[in-house]
C-alpha positions in Angstrom: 0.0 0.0 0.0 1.5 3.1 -1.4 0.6 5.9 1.1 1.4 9.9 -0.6 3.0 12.3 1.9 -0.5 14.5 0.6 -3.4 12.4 1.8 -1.8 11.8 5.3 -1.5 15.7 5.6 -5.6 15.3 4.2 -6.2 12.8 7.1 -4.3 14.9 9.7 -6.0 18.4 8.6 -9.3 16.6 9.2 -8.1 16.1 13.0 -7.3 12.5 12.9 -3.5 13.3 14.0 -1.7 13.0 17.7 1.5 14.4 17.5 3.9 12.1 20.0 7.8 12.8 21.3 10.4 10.2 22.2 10.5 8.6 25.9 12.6 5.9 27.7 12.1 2.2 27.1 8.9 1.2 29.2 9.2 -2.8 28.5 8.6 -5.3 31.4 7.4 -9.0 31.6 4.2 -10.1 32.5 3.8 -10.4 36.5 1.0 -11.3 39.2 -2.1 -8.5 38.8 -4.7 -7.7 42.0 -7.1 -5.6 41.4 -9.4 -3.9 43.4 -13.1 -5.1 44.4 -15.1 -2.4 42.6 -17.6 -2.9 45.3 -19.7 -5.7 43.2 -18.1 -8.6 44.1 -16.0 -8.2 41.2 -13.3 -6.0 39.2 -13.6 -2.8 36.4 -10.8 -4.1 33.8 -8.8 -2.3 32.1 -9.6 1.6 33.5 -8.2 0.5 37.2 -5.0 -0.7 35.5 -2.4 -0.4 36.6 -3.5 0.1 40.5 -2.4 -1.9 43.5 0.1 -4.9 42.3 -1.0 -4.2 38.6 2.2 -2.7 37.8 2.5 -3.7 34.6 0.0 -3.2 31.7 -1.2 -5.4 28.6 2.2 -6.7 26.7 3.4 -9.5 24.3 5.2 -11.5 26.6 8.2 -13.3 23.7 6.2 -12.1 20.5 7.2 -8.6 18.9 4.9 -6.6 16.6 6.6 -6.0 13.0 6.9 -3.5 10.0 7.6 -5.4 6.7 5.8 -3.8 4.1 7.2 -0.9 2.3 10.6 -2.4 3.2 13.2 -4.2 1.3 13.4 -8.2 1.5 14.3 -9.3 4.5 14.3 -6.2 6.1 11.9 -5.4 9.1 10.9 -3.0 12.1 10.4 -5.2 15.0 8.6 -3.1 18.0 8.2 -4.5 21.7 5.6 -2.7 23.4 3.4 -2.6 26.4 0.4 -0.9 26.7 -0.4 0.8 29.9 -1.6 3.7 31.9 -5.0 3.0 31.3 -7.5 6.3 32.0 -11.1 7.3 31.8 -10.6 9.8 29.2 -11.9 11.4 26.5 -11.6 9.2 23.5 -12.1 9.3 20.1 -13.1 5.7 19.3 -15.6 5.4 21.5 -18.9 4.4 20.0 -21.3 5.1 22.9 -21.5 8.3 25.2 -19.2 8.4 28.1 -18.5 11.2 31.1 -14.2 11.3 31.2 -13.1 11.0 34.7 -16.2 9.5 35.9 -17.8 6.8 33.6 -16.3 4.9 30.5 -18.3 1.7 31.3 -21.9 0.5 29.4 -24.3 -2.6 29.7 -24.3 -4.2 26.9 -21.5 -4.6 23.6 -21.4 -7.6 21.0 -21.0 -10.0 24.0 -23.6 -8.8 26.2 -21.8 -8.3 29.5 -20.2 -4.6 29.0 -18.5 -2.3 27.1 -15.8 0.2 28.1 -13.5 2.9 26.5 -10.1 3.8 27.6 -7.5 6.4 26.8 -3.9 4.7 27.4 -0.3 4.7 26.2 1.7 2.0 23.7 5.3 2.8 25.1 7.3 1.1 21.8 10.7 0.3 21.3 11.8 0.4 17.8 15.0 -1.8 16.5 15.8 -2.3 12.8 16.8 -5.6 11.3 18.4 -6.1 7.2 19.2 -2.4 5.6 17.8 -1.1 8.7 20.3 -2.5 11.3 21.2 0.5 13.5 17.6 1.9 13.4 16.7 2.2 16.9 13.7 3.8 18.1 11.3 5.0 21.5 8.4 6.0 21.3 5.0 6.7 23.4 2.4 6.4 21.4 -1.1 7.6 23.0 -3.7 4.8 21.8 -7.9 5.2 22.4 -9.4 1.4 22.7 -12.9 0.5 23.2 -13.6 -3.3 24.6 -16.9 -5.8 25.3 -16.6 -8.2 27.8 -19.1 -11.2 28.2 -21.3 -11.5 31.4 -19.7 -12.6 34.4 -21.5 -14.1 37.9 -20.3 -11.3 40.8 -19.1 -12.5 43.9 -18.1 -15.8 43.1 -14.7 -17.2 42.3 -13.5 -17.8 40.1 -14.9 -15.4 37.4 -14.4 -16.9 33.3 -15.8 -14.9 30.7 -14.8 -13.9 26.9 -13.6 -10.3 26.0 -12.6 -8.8 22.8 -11.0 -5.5 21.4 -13.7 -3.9 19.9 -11.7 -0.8 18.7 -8.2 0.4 18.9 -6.5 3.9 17.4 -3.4 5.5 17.9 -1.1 7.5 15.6 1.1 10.6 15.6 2.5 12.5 12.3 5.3 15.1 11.7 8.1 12.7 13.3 11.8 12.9 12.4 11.3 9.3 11.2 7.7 9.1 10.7 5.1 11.5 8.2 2.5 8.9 9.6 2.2 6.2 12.2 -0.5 4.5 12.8 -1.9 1.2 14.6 -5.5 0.0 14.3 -7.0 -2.9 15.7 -10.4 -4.3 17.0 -13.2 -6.3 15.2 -14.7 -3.1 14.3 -12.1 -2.1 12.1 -12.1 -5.6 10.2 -9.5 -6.5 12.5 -11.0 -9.8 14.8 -9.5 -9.3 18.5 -11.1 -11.9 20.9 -9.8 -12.7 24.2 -10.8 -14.1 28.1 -10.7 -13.1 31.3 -10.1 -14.6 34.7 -10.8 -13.2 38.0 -9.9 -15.1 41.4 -10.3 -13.8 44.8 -6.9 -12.6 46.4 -6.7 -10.6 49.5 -9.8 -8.6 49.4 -8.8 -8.0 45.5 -8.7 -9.9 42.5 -6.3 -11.7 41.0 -6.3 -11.0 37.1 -5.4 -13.3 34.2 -6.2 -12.1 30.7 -5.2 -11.8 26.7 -6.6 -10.7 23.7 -5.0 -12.0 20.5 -5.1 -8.5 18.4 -5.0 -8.6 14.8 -3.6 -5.1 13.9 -2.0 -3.3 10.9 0.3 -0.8 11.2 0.6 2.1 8.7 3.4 4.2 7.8 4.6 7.1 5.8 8.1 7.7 5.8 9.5 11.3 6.8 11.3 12.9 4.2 14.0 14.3 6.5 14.3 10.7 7.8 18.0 9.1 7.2 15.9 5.0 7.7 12.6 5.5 6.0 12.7 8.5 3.5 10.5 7.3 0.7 9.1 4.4 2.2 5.7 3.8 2.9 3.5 0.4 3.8 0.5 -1.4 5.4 1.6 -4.8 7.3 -0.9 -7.3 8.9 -0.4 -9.3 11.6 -1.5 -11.1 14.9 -0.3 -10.7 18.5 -1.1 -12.0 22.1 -1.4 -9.4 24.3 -1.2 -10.5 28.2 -2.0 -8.9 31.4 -1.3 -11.3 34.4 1.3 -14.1 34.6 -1.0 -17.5 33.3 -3.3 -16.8 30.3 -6.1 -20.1 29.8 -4.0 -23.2 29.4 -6.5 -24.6 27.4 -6.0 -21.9 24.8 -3.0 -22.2 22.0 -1.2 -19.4 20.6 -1.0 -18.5 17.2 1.0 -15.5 15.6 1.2 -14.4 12.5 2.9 -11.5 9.8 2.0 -11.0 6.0 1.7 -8.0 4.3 -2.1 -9.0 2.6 -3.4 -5.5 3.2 -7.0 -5.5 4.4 -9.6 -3.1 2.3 -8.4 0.5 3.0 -11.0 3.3 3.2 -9.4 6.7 2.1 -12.5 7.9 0.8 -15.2 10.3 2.6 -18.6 9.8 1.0 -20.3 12.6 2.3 -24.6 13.5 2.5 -26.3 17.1 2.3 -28.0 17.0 6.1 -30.4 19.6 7.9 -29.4 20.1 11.3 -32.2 20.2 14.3 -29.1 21.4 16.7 -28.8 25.3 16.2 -25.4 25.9 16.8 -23.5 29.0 17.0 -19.7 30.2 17.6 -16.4 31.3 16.7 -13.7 29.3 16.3 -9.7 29.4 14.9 -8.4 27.5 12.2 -4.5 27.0 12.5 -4.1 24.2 10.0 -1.3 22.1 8.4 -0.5 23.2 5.4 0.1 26.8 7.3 -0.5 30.4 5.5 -2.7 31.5 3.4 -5.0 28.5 5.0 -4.7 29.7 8.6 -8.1 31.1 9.9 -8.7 33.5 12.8 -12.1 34.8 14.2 -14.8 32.2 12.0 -18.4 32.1 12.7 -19.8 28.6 13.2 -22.7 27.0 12.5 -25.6 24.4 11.7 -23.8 20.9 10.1 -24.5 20.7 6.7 -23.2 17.1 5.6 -22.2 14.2 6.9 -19.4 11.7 5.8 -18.5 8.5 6.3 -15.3 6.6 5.1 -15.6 4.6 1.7 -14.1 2.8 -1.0 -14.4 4.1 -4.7 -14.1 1.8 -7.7 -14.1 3.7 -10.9 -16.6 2.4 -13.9 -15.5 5.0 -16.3 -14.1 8.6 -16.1 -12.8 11.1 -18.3 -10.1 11.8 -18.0 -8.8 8.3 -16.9 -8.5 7.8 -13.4 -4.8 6.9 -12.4 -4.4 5.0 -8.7 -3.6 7.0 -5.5 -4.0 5.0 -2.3 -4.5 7.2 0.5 -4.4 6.2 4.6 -7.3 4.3 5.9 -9.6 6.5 7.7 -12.0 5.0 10.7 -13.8 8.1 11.6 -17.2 9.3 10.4 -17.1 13.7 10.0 -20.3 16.2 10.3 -19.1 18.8 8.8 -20.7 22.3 9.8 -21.3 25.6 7.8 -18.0 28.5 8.6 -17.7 31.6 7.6 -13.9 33.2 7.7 -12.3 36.7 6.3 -12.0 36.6 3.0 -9.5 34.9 1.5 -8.7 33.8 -2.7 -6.4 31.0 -2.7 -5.6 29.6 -5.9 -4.2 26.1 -5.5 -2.3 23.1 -7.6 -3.5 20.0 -6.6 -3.2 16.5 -8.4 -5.6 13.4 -7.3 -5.9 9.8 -9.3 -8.3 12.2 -11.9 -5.6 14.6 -13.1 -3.2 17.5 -12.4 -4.4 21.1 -12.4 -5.2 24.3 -10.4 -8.0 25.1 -8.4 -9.1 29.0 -8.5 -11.3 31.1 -5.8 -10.9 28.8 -2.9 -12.3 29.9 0.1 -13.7 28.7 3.4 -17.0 27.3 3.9 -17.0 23.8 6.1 -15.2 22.9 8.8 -15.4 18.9 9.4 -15.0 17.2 12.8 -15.0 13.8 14.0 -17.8 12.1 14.8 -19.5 9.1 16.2 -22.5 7.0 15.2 -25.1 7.0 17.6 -28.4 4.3 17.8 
């Protein structure tokens, strides 16, 4: 998958972007986990963690997750990684309504016990293999996940029930190395994630054992600037048991896998005229990407006007010819609301898969933000 350095600046002007530093390696192995009671005879997994003897959060214990696509033969990016300080905080995979700080948990989900959103932090260590012996990488990488959980039988012990990764987002742009980073995973996303939980009583808390065997991809644009990856780009596939806990299910094999098949991407916004019943009305500022003359100060706000959701295009026929241009997979629906800015006339070249030319008389009128279907 050929990603330009264009459509991720697209994806990261329509606010899909975290931009992420460097830290210190943040790797441990999988130890003993008690968590609280939450006061129901059983435990809130993952928001809690880590708490009390939970001090580590959900890693691979001997498996690494890999780069290979975009890469030469033999040639990968292997990353160890542990994902950790779990948070009730705003996220934006969530599909149902939560109050940050206070409640990220639903009845409910595609297994009927639960559903729960967390903010937390993939704390990656990046080491080159092939032509890219040397490369040697840290990275936090803040990544939103949303998880269902099967029901469970309070108050007894010991507590067996099924879980899965429903969702799971994180990326960061404008790295020395990386234009784009991303991870995706979840059964949402095409990406099947089951796992299990299982809770025994342990002084007063509860002692945790649980996995979820994530199917992910991981995206990435090369930065230009960037010695390692300069005009590289890819889309790799693969499988990975995550662990929290020192035993996962002994009756439960492991299987792990890499490829490069690349899943169906959807870098396409198919978007519908809407009326709004919400009567909105603000002013907002616009610093974007791309910088002046696109920079907007002091724009009115108001009613949504369309509403897009991301697609695949196959062209029939076109004239001109359509030529291929792959952009980044996007997993957000947008509303996009009516703005009105200063007055600008930007005239701009542009080139998609449909041709090369200029477009004349640009000027501000939507402004799109993420969204979330609701019921």
């Amino acid at each position: 998958m050929n990603i330009p350095l264009t459509s991720s600046r697209v994806a990261a002007i329509l606010g899909c972007s975290l931009v992420l530093g460097v830290a210190a390696p943040y790797i441990s192995s999988a130890t003993v986990c008690v968590a609280p009671d939450d006061g129901a005879g059983s435990a809130t997994l993952p928001n809690t963690i880590p708490t009390g003897s939970c001090t580590a959060g959900y890693i691979p214990p001997s498996e690494v997750y890999k780069i290979i696509d975009g890469l030469p033969t033999g040639t990968t990016i292997d990353i160890t990684a542990e994902q950790t300080d779990f948070a009730c905080a705003a996220s934006g995979v969530c599909s149902f309504a939560i109050t940050p700080g206070v409640d990220c948990n639903d009845p409910g989900g595609s297994l009927g016990g639960g559903e729960g959103c967390a903010a937390t932090v993939m704390h990656m260590t990046m080491t080159g293999t092939g032509t890219l012996t040397g490369f040697s990488r840290m990275i936090n990488l803040a990544v939103d996940v949303e998880h269902h959980f099967a029901p469970r039988t309070p108050a007894t012990s010991p507590q067996s029930f099924n879980t899965v990764v429903f969702r799971s987002l994180g990326q960061m742009t404008g790295d020395p190395d990386f234009d784009l980073l991303r991870i995706v995973g979840g059964s949402d996303f095409g990406l099947p994630s089951p796992g299990h939980t299982i809770l025994t009583t342990d002084a007063g808390g509860w002692a945790v054992d649980s996995f979820f065997d994530l199917t992910y991809r991981i995206d990435f644009v090369g930065a230009a600037a960037s010695a390692w990856l300069a005009g590289r780009s890819g889309s790799t596939n693969g499988t990975i048991r995550i662990r929290l806990g020192e035993v996962a299910p002994p009756t439960t094999t492991t299987t792990t896998t890499t490829t490069t098949t690349t899943l169906p991407v959807y870098d396409h916004l198919e978007c519908f005229r809407a009326k709004d019943a919400m009567k909105l009305t603000g002013v907002v500022d616009l610093p974007t990407l791309a910088g002046t003359p696109y920079d907007a100060m002091g724009c009115t706000i108001s009613r949504a006007k369309k509403y897009c959701t991301p697609a695949q295009k196959l062209v029939v026929s076109s004239t001109p010819p359509a030529t291929p241009m792959p952009g980044p997979d996007l997993t957000s629906d947008y509303v996009c609301y009516r703005i009105k800015c200063p007055r600008v006339d930007i005239t701009q070249g542009v080139a998609d898969q449909f041709g090369t030319r200029d477009l004349i008389k640009m000027k501000q009128t939507e402004l799109c933000v993420p969204a979330v279907r609701t019921p």
